[in-house]
N, C-alpha and C positions, 0 to 999 in steps of 0.2 A: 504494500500500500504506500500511495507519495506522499508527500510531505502534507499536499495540495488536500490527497482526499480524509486524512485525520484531521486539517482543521474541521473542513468541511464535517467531518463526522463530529467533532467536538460539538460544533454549533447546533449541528441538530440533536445532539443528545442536550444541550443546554436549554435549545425552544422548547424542545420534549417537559425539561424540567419545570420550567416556568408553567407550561401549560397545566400542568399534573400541579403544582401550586396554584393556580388559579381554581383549578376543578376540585381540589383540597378543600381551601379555602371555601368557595362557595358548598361544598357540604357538610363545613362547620356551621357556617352560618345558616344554611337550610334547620341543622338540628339544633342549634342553639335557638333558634327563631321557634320551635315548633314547641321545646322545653317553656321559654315564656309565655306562648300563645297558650299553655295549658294553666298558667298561674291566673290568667285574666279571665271575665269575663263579656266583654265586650259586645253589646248588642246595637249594629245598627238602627238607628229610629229610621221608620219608613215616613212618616211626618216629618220633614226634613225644612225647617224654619230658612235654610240656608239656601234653599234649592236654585232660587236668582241671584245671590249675591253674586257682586261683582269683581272677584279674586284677585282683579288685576288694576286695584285702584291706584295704587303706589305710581303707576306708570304714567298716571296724568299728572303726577304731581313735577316740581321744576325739578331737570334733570343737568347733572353735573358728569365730569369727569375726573379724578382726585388720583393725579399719578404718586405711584409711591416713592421711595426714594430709589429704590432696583427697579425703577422704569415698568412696575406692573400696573393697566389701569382699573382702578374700583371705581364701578356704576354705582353714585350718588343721588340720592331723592332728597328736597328739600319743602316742607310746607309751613307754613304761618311768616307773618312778619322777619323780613330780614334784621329786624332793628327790635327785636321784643326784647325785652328783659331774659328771659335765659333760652338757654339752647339745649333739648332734652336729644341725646346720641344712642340710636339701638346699633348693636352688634347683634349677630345673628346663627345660628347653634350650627353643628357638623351638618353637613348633608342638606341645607335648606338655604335660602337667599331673604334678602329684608322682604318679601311676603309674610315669612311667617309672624310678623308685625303686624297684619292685617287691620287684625280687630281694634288693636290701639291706635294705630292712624286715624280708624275712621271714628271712635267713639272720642277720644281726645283731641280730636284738632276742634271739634263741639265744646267737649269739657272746659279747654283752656284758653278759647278764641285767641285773644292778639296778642294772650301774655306770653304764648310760647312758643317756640320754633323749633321743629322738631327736624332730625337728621337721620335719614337710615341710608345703609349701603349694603352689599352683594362685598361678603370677602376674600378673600382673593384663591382662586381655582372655583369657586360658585356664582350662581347668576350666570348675572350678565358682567361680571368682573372679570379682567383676563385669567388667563392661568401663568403657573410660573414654572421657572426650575423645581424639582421634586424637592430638593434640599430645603428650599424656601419655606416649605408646608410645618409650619412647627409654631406652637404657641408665641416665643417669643417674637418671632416674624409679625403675629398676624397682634400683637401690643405695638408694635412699630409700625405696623397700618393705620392702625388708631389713631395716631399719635399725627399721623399722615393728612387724614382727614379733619382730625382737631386745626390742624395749624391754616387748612384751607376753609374750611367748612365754618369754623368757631375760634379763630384769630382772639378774639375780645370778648370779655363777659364770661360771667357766671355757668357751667354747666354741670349738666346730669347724665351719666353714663348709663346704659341699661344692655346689660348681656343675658341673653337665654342660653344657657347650655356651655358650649365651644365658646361663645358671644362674653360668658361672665368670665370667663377663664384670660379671654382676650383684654379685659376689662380690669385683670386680676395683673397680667404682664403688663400693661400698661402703668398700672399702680406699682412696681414692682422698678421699670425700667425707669419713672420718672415722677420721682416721689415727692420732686420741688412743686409741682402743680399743685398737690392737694394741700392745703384747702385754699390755694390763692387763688383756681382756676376752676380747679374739680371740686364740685360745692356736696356732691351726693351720688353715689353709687347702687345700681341694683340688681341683683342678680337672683337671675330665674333661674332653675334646676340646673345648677352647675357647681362644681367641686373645683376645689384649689390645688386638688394633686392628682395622679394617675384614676382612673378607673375600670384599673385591672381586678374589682371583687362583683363588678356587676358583672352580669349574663353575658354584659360587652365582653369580658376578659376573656370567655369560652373563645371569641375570635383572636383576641391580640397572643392568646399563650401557643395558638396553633404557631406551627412552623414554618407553614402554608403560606403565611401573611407572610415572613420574609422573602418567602420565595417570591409570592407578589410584587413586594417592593423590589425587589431587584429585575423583575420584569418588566416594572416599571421606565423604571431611569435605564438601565439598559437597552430594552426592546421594546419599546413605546410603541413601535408598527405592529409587532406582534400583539399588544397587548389591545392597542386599537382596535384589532378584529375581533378582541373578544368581550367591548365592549356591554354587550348584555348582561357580563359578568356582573356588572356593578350593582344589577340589580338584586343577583341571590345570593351577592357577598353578604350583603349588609341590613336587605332590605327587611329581611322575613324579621329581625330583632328590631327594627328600628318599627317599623309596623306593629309588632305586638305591642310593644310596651311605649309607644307615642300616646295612647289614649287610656281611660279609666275602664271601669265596670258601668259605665253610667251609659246610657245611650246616645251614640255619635249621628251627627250629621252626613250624610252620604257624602256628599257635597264637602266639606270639610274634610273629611281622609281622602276624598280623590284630590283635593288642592296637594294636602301635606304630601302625597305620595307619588304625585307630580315634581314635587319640588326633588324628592330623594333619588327616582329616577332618572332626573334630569341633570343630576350631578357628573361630571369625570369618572372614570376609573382611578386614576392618578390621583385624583384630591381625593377620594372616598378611604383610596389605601394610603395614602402620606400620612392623611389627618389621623386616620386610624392608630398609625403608631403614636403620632404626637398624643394624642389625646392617654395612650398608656403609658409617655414616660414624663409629664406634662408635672412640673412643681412647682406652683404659683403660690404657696404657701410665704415666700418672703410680702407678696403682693400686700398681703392682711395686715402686715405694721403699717403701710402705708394705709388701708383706708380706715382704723381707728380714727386717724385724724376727721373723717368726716361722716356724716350719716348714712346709712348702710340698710338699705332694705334686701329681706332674702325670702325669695319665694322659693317654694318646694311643694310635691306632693306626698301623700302619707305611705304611699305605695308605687315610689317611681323605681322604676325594674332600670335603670340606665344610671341617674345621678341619684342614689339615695334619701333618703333626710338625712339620715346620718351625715353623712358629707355638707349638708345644711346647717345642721345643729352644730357641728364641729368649726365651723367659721363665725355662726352668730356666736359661739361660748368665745370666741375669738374676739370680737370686735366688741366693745363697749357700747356704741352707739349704733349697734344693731338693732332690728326689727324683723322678728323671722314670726312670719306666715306660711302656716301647712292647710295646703288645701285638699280637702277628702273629697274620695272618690276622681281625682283626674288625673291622668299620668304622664308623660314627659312633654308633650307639648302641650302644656298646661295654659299658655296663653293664648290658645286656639280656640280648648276644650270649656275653659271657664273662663272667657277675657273678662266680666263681670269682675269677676273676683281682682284679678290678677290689675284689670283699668283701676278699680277703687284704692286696692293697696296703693298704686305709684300716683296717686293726685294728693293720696293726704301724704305720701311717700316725699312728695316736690314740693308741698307747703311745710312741710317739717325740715328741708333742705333747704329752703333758698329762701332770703332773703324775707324782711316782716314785710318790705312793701310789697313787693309781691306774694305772699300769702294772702294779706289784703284784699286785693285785688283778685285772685283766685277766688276766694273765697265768693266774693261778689258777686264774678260771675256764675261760680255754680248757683246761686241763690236765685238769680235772675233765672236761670237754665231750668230750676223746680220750680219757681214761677210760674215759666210759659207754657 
């Protein structure tokens, strides 16, 4: 045999590999996905209150382009008053784009009319945000995206950061990489079902401990072409867990899990698997001295199969001027499944954070709002 046909043979025993870690992979997570779909109960409602909502409201709002400092561009939305008194910032969890903000855009830009200006973005490998080098894909990266958008987006004035998931984590590294901000700039932090360190004890872990997932990532950055074809992967890597345990026992809107589950299929292979790792070797635990300094709201559910309470309760015993809300019966896209809940906590959450005059004036207008 020539020299020529053993690479040759190399290479295809290496595609071989890769693929046999993709198809690994994907029936880890088929059986991990089927382990939590057995914990829940989950009953679609056929009364589906959601059935015309408009999923795709974000997109009418003013549209930005916010390059990062590595030249990747995040897709920006901006609504209320460019000149309001503060600036409320969502970041946005694995696998999902600032849609999954939905219900807070459209109940709060009502709540807070002109006193508040709200920011969401797609972070970087999701949405409509470009994608980047594999390397890139890591918590601390995506605190330095923040940090990216803060400087374009919220230059001046008062703000409030809000992370669900991946989003708090990012919100956690930002707090972590630049601690001179809080509280001269960053007036209030909140974070939705998210953890300050790895979450290698949820049902998630059953995929990050497979071996499968490194083979992944090296298929990745390696053979992208190859991995491109196998696309569809992305869906039974990740989806059947991320599905089970996005919602409660309570009954979902149809309408609602076909948005969320749009959003998860419509992700990269590449960012589905980068983030994957990040998210299990992920230590934002220094973040938490930083936001003692300021107000701290944390939302969780009682039975979230992905970011636990535990991982809730263990930051609010953390921070002083915490505020930890458990909301029963909803499960990891809790701001989807119960935005009620989840809008009320962050309005008294931003009148307890910023400023008495604007408190004042919030307050006003909710009053006016039960008024009319």
């Amino acid at each position: 045999m020539s020299d020529n046909d053993i690479v040759a043979a190399r290479g295809r025993g290496s595609r071989a590999g890769w693929l046999a870690g993709l198809a690994g992979l994907t029936a880890v997570g088929a059986a991990a996905g089927v382990s939590v779909a057995r914990s829940m109960r989950r009953r679609v409602t056929i009364d589906d209150p959601y059935r015309d909502e408009d999923f795709e409201l974000l997109d009418a709002d003013r549209s930005y382009v916010v390059t990062t400092a590595d030249g990747v561009p995040l897709a920006v939305r901006e609504v209320g008053p460019q000149d309001a008194p503060l600036t409320v910032v969502f970041a946005h969890g694995f696998c999902l784009r600032m849609g999954a903000f939905h219900f807070q855009r459209a109940r709060l830009t009502d709540q807070w009319g002109d006193q508040v200006r709200m920011v969401f973005y797609d972070q970087r490998g999701h949405g409509q945000s470009g994608e980047a080098p594999a390397a890139t894909y890591t918590v601390t990266q995506l605190g330095q995206d923040l940090e990216s958008v803060l400087a374009v987006m919220a230059p001046k004035g008062p703000v409030v950061l809000v992370g669900h998931s991946m989003g708090g984590m990012t919100v956690l590294s930002h707090a972590r990489q630049y601690p001179q901000q809080y509280p001269t700039r960053i007036v209030g932090a909140a974070l939705i079902a998210s953890a300050a360190e790895g979450i290698s004890r949820s049902p998630l872990g059953e995929v990050l401990r497979n071996p499968a997932l490194e083979a992944a990532r090296f298929a990745v950055r390696y053979a992208p072409k190859t991995v491109h074809r196998t696309r569809g992967a992305a869906k039974s890597v990740i989806a059947p867990i991320l599905r089970a345990a996005s919602y409660g026992d309570e009954k979902i809107s149809p309408s609602v899990v076909a948005f969320s589950e749009e959003m998860m299929h419509g992700t990269p292979i590449a960012t589905l698997v980068e983030f994957l790792h990040a998210l299990e070797v992920h230590d934002e635990t220094a973040g938490l001295e930083t936001l003692k300094k300021v107000p701290t709201l944390i939302v969780c559910r009682d039975r979230d199969l992905l970011t636990s309470k535990e991982y809730s309760q263990a930051m609010a015993a953390a921070l002083p001027k915490a505020e930890l809300v458990i909301v029963p019966g909803a499960g990891h896209l809790v701001q989807l499944e119960q935005p009620e809940v989840v809008d009320d906590a962050l309005v008294q959450f931003v009148e307890r954070a910023t400023p008495s005059k604007l408190v004042a004036l919030t307050r006003r207008v909710r009053e006016r709002v039960r008024r009319g």
